[in-house]
N, CA, C and O of each residue as an XYZ file, in Angstrom:
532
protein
N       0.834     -1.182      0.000
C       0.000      0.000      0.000
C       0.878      1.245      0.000
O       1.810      1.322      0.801
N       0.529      2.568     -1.172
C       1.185      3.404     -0.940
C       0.582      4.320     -0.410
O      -0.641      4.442     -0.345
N       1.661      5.269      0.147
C       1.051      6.651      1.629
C       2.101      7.618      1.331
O       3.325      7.620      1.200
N       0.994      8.554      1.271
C       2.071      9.909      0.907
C       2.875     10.334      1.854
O       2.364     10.302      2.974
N       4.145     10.789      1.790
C       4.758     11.400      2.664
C       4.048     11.954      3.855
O       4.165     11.536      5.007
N       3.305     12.933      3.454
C       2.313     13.496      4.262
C       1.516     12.840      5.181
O       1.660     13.066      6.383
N       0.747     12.109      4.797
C       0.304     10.781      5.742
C       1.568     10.171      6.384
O       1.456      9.958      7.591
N       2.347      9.957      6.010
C       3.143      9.161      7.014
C       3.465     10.238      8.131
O       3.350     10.038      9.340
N       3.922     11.512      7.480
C       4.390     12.167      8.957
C       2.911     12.007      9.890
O       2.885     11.718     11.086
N       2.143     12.177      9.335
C       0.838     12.279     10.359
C       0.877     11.073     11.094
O       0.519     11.158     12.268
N       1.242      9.936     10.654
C       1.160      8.815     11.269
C       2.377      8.735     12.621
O       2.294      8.250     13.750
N       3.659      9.557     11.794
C       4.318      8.944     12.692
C       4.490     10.014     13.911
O       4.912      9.715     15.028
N       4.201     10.948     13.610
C       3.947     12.540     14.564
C       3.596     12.103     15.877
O       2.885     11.152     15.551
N       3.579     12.106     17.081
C       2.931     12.547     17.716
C       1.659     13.452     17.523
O       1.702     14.532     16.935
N       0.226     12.766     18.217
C      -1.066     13.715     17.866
C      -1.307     13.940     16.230
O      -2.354     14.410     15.786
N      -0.194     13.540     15.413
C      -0.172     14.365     14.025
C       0.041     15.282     13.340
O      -0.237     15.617     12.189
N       1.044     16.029     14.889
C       1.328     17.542     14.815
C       2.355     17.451     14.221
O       2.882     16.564     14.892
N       3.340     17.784     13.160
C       4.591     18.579     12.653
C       4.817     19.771     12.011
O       3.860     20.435     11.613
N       5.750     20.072     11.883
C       5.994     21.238     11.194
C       7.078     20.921     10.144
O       8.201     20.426     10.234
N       6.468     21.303      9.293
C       7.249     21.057      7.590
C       8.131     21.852      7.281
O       7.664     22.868      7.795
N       9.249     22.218      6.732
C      10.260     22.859      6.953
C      10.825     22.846      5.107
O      10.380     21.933      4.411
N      11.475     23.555      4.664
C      11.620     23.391      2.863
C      13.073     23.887      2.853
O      13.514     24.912      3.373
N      13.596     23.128      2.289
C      15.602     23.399      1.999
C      15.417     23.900      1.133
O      14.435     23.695      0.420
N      16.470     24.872      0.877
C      17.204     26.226     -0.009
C      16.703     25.573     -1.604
O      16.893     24.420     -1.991
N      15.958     26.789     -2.428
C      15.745     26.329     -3.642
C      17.105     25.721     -4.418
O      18.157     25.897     -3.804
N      17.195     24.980     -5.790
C      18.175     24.593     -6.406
C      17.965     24.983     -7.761
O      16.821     25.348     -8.027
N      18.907     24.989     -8.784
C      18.895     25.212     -9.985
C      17.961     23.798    -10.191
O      18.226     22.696     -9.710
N      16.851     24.134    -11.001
C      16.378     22.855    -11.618
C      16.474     22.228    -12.373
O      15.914     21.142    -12.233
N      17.235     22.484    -13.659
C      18.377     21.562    -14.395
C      19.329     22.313    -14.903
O      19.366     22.996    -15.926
N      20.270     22.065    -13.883
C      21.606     22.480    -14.470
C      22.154     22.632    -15.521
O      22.681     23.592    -16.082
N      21.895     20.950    -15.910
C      22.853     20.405    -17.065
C      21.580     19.917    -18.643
O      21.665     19.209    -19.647
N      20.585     20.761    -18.043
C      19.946     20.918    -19.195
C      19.212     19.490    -20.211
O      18.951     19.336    -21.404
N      19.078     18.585    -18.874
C      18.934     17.301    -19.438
C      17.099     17.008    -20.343
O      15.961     17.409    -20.099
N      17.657     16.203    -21.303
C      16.496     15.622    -21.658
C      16.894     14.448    -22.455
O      18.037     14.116    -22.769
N      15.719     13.842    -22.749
C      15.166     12.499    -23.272
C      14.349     12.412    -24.437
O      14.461     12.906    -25.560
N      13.366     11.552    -23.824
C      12.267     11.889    -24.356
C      11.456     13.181    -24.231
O      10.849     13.735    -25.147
N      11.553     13.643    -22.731
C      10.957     14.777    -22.524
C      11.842     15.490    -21.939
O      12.735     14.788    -21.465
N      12.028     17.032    -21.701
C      13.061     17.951    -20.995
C      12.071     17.499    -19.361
O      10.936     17.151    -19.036
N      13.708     17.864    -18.593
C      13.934     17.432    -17.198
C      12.787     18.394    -16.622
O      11.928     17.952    -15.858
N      12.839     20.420    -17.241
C      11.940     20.843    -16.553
C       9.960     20.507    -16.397
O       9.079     20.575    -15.540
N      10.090     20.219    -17.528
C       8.820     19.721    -18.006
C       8.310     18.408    -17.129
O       7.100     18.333    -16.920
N       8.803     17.818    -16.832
C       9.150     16.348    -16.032
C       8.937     16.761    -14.577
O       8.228     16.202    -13.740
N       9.610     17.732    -14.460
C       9.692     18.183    -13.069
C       8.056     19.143    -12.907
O       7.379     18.891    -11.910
N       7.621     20.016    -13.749
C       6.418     20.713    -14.002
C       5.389     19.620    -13.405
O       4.725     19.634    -12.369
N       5.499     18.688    -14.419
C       4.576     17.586    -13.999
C       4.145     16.820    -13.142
O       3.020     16.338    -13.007
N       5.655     16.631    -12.167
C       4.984     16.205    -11.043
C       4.613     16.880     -9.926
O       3.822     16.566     -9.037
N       5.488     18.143    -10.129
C       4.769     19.180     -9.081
C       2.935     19.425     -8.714
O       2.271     19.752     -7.730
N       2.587     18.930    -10.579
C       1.301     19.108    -10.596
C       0.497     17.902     -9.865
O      -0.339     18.059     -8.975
N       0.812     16.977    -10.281
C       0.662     15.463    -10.150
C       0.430     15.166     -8.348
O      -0.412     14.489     -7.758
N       1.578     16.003     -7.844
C       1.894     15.237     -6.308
C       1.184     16.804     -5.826
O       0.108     16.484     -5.322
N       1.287     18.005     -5.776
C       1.220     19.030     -5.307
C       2.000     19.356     -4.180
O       1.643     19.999     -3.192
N       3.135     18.836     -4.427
C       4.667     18.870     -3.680
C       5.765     19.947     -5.266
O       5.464     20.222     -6.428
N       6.932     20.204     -4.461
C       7.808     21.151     -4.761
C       8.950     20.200     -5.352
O       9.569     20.481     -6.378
N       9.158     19.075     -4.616
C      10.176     18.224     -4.766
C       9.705     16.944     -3.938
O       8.938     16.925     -2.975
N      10.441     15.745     -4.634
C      10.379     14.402     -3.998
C      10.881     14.477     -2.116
O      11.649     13.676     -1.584
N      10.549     15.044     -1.780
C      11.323     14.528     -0.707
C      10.629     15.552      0.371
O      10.542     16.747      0.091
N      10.073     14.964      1.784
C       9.088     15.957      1.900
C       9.975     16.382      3.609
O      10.182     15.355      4.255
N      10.334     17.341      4.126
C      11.021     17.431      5.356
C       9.717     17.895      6.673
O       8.656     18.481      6.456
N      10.126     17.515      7.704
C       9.312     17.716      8.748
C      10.020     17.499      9.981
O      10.921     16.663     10.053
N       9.528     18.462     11.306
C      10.200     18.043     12.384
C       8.529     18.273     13.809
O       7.414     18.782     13.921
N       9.527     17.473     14.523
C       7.860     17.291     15.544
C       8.497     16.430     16.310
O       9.658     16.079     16.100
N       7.530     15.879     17.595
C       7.803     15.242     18.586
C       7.180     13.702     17.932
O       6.286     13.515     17.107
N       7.936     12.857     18.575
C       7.696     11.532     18.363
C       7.917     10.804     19.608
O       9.085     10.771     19.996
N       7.045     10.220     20.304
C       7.163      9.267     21.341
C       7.782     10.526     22.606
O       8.282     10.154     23.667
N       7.645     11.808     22.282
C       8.009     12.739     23.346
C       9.455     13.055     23.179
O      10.135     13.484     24.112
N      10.047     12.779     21.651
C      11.636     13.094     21.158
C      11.271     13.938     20.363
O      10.176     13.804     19.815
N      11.890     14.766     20.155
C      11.909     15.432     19.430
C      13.018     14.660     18.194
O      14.147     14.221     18.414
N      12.181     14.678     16.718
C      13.123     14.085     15.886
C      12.806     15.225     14.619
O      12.099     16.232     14.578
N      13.545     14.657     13.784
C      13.471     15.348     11.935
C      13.553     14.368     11.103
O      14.568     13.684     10.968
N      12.370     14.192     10.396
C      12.538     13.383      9.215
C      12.230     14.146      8.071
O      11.623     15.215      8.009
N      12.827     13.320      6.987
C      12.375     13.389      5.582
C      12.409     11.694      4.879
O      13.012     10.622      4.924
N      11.578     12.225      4.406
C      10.199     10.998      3.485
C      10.134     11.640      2.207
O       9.630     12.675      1.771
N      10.942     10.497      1.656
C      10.836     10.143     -0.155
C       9.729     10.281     -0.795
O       8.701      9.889     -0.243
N       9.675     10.784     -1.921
C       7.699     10.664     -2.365
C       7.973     10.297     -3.730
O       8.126     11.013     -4.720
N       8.011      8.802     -3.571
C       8.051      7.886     -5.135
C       7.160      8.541     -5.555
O       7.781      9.100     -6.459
N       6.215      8.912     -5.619
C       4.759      9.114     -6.564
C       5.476     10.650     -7.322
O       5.095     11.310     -8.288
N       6.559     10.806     -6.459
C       7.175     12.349     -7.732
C       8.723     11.818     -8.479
O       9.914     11.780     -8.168
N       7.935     11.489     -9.529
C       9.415     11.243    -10.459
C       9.923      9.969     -9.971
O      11.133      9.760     -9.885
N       8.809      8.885     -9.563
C       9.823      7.388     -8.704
C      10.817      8.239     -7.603
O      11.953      7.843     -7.340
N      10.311      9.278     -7.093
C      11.735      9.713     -6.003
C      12.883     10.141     -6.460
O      13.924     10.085     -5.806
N      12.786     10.620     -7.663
C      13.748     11.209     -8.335
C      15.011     11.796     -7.522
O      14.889     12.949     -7.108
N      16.024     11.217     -7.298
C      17.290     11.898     -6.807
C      18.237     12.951     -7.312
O      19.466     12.888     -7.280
N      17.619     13.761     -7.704
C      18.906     15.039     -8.116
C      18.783     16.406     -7.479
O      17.904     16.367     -6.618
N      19.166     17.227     -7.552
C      19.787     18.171     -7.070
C      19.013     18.658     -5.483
O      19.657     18.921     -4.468
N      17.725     18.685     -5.582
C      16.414     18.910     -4.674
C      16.371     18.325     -3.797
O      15.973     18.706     -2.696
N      16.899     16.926     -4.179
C      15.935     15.924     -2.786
C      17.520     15.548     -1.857
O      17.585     15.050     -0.733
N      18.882     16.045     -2.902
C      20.527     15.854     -1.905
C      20.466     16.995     -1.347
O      20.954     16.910     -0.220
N      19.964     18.427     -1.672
C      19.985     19.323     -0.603
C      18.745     19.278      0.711
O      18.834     19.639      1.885
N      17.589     18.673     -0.064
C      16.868     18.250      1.256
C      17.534     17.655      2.146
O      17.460     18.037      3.314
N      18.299     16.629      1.789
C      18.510     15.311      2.953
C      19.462     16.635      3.789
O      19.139     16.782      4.968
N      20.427     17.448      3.340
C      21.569     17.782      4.125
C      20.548     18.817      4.783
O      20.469     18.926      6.007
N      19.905     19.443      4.054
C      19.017     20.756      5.001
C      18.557     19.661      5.773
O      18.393     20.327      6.795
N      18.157     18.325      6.170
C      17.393     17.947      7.064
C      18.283     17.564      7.825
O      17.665     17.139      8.802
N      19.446     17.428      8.026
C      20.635     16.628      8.679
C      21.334     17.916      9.248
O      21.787     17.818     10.389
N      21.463     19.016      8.639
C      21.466     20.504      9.292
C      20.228     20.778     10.540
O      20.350     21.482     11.543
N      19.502     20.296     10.277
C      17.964     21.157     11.016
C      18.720     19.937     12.387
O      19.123     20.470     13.421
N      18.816     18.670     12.271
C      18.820     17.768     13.407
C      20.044     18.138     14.443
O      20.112     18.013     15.665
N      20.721     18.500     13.747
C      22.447     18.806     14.612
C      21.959     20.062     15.217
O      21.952     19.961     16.444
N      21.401     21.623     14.640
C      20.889     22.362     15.317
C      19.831     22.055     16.397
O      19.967     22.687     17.445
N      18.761     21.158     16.313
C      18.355     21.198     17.472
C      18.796     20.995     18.507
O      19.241     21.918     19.190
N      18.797     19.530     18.979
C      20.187     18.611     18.399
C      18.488     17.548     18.476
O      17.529     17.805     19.204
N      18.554     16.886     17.912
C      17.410     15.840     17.435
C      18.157     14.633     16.235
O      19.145     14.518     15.510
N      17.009     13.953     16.603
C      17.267     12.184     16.061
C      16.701     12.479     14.511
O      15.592     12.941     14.242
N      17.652     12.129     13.647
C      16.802     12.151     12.058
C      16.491     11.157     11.841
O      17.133     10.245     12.361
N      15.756     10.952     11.275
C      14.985      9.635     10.266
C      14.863      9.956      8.879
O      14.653     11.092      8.454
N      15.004      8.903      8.169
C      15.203      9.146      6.313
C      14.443      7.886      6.693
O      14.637      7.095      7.617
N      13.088      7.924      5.275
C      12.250      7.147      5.124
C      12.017      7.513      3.468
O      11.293      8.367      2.956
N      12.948      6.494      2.836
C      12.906      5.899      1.580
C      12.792      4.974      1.174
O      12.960      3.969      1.865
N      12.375      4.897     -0.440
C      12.153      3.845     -1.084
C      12.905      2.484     -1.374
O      12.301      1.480     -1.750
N      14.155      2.526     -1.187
C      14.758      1.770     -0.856
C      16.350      2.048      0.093
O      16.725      3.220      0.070
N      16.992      1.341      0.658
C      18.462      1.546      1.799
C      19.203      2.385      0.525
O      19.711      3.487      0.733
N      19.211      1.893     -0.514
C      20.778      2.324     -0.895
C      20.276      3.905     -1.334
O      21.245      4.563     -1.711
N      19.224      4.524     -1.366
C      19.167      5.920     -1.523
C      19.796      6.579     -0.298
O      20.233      7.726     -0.204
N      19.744      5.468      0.757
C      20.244      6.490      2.022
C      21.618      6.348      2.256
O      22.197      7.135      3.004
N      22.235      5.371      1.663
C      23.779      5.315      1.534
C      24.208      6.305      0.529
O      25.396      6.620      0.603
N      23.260      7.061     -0.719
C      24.029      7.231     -2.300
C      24.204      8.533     -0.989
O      25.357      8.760     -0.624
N      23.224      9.221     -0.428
C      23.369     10.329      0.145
C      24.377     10.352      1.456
O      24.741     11.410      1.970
N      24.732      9.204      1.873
C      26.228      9.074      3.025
C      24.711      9.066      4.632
O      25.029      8.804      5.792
N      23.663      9.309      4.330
C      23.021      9.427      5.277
C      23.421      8.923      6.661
O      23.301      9.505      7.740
N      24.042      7.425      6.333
C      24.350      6.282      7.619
C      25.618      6.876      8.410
O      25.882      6.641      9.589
N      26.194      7.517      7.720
C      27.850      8.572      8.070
C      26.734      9.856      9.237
O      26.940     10.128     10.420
N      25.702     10.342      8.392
C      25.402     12.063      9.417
C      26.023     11.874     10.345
O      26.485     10.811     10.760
N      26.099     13.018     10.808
C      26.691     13.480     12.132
C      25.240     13.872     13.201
O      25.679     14.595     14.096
N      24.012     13.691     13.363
C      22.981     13.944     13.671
C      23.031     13.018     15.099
O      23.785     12.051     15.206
N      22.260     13.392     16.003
C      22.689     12.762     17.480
C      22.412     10.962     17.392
O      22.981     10.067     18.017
N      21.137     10.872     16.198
C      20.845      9.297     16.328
C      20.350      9.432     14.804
O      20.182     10.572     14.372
N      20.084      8.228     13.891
C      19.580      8.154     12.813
C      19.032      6.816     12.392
O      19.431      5.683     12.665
N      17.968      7.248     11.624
C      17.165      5.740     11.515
C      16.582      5.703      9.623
O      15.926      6.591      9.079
N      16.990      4.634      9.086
C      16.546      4.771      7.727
C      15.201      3.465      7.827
O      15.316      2.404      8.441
N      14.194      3.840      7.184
C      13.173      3.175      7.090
C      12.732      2.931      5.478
O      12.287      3.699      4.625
N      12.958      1.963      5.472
C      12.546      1.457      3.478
C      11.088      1.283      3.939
O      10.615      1.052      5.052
N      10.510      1.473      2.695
C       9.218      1.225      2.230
C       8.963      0.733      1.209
O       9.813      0.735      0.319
N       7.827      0.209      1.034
C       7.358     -0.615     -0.102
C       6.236      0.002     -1.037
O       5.810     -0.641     -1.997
């Protein structure tokens, strides 16, 4: 079964309360890529599609009475598209955890997205990667 980012933070929130938080805009294609279709167009689309900004959705809130920070992958934009957006999310979210000082969680589509990003290395007080299906 799939669950939007959004739902999951609600799920995993405490009460359901978080606060969503958005890392530093990025060039949206650098390198000017296309295919079949151009990268921005691709990207247009799922903005429309998901009514998200980027794959990767950040949030911070109490959990079990911890204060933690996660970010949650959103296959449904671009299969979770990994480029420029969703590597400055992970670090803006791995920034936000060391400032509090709080436990991050990365909840992706599969482990090795959280290795391509060094996630298992952060420097964040505790960290937890959660695959989904």
């Amino acid at each position: 079964m799939n669950i939007t980012p959004r739902d999951r933070c609600k799920s995993m929130f405490d009460g359901s309360v978080f606060e969503q938080f958005k890392a530093k805009e990025v060039i949206t294609d650098p390198l000017k890529f296309k295919d079949q279709k151009k990268y921005t167009d691709r990207i247009k689309d799922a903005r429309k599609k998901t009514g998200e900004d980027e794959a990767m959705l950040l949030a911070k809130g109490k959990m079990g009475r911890t204060q933690v920070v996660v970010a949650v992958q959103d296959f449904s934009f671009m299969g979770g598209s990994m480029g420029m957006g969703v590597g400055n999310a992970i670090i803006a979210a791995c920034e936000q955890a060391l400032k509090l000082p709080s436990n991050f969680i990365f909840c992706c589509r599969r482990c090795k997205d959280a290795r391509r990003y060094n996630v298992i290395n952060a420097n964040a007080k505790n960290y937890c990667c959660i695959t989904t299906t």
